[in-house]
C-alpha positions as CSV (number, residue, x, y, z in Angstrom):
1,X,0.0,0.0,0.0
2,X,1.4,3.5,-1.1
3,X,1.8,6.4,1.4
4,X,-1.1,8.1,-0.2
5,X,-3.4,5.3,0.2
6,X,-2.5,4.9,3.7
7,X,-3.4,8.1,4.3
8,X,-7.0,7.8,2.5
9,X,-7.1,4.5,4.7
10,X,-6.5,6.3,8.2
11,X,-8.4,9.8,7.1
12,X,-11.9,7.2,6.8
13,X,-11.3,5.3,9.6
14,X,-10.8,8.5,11.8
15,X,-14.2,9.4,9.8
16,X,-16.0,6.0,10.8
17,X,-14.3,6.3,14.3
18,X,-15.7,10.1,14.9
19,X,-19.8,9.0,13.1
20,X,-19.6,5.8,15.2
21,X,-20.4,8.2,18.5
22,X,-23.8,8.7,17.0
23,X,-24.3,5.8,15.1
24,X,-22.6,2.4,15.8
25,X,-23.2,0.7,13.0
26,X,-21.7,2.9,10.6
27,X,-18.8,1.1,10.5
28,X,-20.7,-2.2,9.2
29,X,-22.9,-0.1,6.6
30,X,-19.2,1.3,4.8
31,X,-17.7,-2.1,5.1
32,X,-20.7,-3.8,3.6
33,X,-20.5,-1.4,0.9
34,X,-16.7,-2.0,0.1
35,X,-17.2,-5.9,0.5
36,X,-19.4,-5.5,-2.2
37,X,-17.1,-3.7,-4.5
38,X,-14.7,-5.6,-4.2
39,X,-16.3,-9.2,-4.3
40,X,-17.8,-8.3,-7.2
41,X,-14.5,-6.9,-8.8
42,X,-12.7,-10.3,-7.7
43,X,-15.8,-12.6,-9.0
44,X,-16.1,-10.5,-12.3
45,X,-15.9,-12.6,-15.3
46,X,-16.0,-12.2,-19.4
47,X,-20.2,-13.2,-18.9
48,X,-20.5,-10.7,-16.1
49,X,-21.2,-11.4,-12.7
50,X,-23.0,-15.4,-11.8
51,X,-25.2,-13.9,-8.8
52,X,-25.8,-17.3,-7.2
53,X,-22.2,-17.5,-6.9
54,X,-21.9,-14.4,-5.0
55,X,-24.6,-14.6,-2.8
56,X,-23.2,-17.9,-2.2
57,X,-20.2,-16.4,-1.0
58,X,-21.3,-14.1,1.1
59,X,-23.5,-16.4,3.1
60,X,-20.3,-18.3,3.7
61,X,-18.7,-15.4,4.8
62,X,-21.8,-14.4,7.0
63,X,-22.5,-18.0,9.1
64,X,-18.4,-17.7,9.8
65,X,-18.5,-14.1,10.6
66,X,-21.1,-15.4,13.3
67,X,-18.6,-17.9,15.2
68,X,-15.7,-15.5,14.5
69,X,-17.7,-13.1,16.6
70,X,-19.3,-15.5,19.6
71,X,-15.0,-16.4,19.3
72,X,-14.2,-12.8,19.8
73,X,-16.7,-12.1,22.4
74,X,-15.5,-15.5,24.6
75,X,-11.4,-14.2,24.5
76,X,-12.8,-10.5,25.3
77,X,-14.3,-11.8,28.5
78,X,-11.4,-14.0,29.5
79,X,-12.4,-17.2,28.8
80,X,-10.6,-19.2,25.5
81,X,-11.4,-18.7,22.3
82,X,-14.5,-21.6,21.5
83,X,-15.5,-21.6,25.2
84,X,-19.1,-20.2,23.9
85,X,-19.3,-22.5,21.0
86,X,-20.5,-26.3,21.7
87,X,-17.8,-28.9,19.2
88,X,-19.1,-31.6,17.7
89,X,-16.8,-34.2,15.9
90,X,-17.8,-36.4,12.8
91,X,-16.1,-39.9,12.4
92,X,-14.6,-38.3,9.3
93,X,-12.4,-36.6,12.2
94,X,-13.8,-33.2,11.1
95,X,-15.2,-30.8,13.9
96,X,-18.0,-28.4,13.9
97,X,-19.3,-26.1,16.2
98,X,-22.8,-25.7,17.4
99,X,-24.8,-23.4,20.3
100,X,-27.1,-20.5,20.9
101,X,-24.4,-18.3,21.2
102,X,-23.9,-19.3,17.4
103,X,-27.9,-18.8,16.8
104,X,-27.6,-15.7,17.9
105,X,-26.0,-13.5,15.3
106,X,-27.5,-16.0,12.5
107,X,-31.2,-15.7,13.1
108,X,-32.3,-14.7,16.8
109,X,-30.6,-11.6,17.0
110,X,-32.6,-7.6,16.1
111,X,-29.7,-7.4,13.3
112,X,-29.0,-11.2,12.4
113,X,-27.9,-12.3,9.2
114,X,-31.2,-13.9,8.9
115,X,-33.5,-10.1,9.7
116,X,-31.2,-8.4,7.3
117,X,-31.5,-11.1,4.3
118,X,-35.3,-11.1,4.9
119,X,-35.8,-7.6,5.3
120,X,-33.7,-7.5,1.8
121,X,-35.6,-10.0,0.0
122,X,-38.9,-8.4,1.3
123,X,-38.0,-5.5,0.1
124,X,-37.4,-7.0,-3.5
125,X,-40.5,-7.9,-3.4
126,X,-40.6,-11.8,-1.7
127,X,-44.1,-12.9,-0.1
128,X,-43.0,-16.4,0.2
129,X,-40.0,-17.3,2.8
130,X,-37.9,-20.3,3.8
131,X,-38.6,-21.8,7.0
132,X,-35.4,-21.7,8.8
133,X,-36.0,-24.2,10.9
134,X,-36.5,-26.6,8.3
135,X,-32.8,-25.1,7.1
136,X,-31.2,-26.1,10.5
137,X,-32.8,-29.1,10.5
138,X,-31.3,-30.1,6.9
139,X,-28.5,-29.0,8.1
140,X,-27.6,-30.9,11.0
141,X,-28.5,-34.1,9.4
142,X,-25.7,-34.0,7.3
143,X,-23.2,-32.3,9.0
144,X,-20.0,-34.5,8.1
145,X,-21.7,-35.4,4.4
146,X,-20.4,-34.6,1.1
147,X,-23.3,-32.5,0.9
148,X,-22.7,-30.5,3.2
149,X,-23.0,-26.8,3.0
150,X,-24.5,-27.6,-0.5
151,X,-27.6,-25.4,-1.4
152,X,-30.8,-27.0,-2.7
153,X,-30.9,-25.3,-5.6
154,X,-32.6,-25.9,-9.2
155,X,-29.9,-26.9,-11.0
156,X,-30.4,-23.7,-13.4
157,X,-29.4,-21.2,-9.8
158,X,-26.6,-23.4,-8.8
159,X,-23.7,-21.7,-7.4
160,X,-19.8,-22.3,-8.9
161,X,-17.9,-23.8,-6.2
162,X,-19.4,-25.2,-3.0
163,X,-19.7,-22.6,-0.2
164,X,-16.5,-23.9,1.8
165,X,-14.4,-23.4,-0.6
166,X,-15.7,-19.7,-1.3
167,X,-15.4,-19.3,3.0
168,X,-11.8,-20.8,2.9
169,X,-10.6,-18.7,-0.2
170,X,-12.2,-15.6,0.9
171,X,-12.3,-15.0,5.2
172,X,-8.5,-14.5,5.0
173,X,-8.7,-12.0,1.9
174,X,-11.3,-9.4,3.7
175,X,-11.2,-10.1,7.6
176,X,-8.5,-8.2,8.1
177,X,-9.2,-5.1,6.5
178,X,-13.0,-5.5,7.1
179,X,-11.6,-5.6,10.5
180,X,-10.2,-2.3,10.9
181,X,-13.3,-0.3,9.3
182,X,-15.8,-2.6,11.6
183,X,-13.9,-2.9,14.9
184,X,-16.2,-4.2,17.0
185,X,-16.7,-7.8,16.0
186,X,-20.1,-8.2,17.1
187,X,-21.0,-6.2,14.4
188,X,-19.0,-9.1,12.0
189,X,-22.3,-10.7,10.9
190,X,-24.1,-7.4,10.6
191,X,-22.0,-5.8,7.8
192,X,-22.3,-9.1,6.1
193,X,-26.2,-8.9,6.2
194,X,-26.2,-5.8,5.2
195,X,-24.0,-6.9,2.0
196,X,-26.2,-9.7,1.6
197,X,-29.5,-7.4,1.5
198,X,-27.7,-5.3,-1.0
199,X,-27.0,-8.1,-3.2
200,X,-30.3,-9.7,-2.7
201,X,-32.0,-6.3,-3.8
202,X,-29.6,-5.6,-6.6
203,X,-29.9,-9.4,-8.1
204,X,-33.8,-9.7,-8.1
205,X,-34.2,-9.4,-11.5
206,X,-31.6,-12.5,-11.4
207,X,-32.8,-14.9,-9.3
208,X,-36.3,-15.1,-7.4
209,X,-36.1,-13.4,-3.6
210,X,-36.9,-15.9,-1.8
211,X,-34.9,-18.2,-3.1
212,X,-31.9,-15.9,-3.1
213,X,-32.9,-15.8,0.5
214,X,-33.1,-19.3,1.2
215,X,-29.0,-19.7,-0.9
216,X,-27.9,-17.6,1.6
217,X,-29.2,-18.9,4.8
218,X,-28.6,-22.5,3.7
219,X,-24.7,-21.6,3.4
220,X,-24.4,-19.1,6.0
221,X,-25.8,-21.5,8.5
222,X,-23.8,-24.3,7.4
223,X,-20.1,-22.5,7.2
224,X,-21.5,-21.1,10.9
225,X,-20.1,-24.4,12.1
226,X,-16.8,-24.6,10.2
227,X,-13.5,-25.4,11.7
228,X,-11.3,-23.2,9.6
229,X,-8.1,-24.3,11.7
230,X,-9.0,-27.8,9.7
């Protein structure tokens, strides 16, 4: 990074640092906005932009910014890092991580990942949601299966890589700088809503609401439980 774009870099987050006094979640709203740009820079091809892909990958990035937050909030308080979070292992040897403190940012919380993606496909004009409990369900079952993080999709809406891969890839290119303009990291999962509902609104003409909706919650509740350290 050149001088002059560290200097663009510290002058906004002094900005976000002084409008976060009045409004906390200004930090999430400009680093949804520059997720955006940039994923869809990076995901850019000669046909345009494959919007099932995308929202695939930021549902991935969502259900992980969820642990990486309950994570943050268990060191914060003294206690080590997954003390909040309830492992499970598979007898493929895999580990995966379950608990309300997980449920929280995903769906139970006033600005989950799930409220923001709703409110987003709402507002593109869906009168017919998932049922998320069905989602959880599905997605317990086959925890450990090749399947796995694998949205039901019509074949036609199918993403291009499976939502792991997009999560593994992706966490380590934006958490850090994501990091610096959203420094609390309970608002982790928020800015990622808030991309999602963006991309949900932006992509209607693309790909039906609700089922944009249900793409999204189907991955970001799945790569909630991923052991990246695996």
């Amino acid at each position: 990074m050149s001088t002059h774009q560290q200097e663009i870099e510290q002058e906004l987050l002094r900005q976000i640092a002084e409008s976060s006094k009045s409004d906390p979640l200004i930090g999430a709203r400009i680093g949804a906005k520059l997720l955006n740009e940039r994923l869809l820079e990076m995901m850019k091809s000669e046909r345009g932009v494959h919007i099932e892909s995308v929202l695939c990958a930021l549902g991935a990035l969502a259900g992980y910014a969820c642990q990486a937050a309950v994570r943050a909030q268990s060191t914060a308080r003294g206690l080590a890092e997954n003390a909040l979070l309830i492992k499970v292992a598979t007898k493929t040897g895999k580990s995966y991580f379950f608990g309300e403190e997980l449920n929280k940012p995903l769906s139970a919380a006033q600005h989950s990942i799930w409220s923001l993606a709703a409110q987003g496909a709402r507002l593109a004009g869906c009168t017919a949601f998932p049922d998320l409990k069905e989602i959880y369900e599905h997605t317990a079952a086959i925890v450990g299966t090749e399947t796995f993080g694998l949205p039901r999709l019509p074949q036609q809406h199918a993403p291009n890589d499976f939502a792991e891969n997009y999560l593994r890839v992706l966490w380590p290119v934006f958490q850090p700088s994501l990091g610096k303009v959203c420094i609390d990291p309970a608002h982790w999962p928020v800015l990622f809503g808030i991309a999602i509902q963006e991309v949900i609104l932006a992509g209607r003409s693309a790909i039906d609401p609700g089922l944009a909706l249900r793409l999204v919650m189907e991955c970001a509740v799945a790569m909630s439980k991923v052991d990246l350290a695996l």
